[in-house]
C-alpha positions in Angstrom: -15.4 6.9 -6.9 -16.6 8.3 -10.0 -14.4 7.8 -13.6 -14.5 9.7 -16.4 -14.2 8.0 -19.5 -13.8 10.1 -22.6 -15.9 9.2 -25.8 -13.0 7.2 -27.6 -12.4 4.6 -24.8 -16.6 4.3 -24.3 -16.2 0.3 -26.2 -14.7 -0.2 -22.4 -17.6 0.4 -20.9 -19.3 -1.8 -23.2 -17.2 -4.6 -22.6 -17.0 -3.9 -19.2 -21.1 -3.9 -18.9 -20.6 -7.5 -20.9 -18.0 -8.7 -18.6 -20.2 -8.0 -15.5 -23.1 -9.6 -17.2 -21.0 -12.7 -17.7 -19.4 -13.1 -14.2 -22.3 -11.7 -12.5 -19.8 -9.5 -10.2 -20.7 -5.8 -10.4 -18.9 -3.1 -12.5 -17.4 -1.4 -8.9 -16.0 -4.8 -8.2 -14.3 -5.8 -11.6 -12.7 -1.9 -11.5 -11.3 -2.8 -7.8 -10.2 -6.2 -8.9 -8.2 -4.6 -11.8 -7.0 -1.5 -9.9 -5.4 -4.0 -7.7 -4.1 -6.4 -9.7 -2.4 -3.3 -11.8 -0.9 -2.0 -8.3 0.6 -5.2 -7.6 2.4 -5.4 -10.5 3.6 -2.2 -10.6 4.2 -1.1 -7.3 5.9 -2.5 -4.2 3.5 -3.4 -1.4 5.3 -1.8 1.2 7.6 1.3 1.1 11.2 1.2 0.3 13.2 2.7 2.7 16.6 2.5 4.9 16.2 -0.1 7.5 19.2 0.3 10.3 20.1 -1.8 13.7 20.0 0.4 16.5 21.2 -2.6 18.7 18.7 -3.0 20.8 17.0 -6.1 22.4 14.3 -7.6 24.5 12.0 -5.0 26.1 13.6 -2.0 27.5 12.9 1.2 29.4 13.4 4.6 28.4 16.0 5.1 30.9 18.1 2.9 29.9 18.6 3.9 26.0 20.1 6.8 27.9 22.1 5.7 30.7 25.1 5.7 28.8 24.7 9.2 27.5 24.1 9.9 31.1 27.3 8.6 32.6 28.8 10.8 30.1 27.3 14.0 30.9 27.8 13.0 34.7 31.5 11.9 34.9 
């Protein structure tokens, strides 16, 4: 992944360059470290969506989610 980073914000480079030096973890890595820390603070980890109870248990077989639609049609 490449990043462009405009002439105003180049003092982040710097400091990131001096970061790296410090820790001794690459540049890639500190960008992945703080790409992720910013997603889990801002996002949820796993979508949101509508969970419902379709009440079913246990294993099953097809043919049975469907036997009583069946005995409907048949009757």
């Amino acid at each position: 992944m490449n990043i462009y980073v405009p002439e105003r914000e180049k003092d982040l480079l710097v400091r990131l360059r001096r970061l790296s030096a410090r820790t001794g973890k690459p540049i890639n890595r500190l960008v992945l470290e703080a790409i992720s820390e910013y997603l889990r603070r801002h996002t949820p980890s796993a979508p949101a969506f509508r969970t419902f109870d379709l009440g079913l248990k246990g294993p099953w077989e097809r043919a049975d989610l469907y036997q009583e639609r069946l005995k409907d049609k048949v009757s």
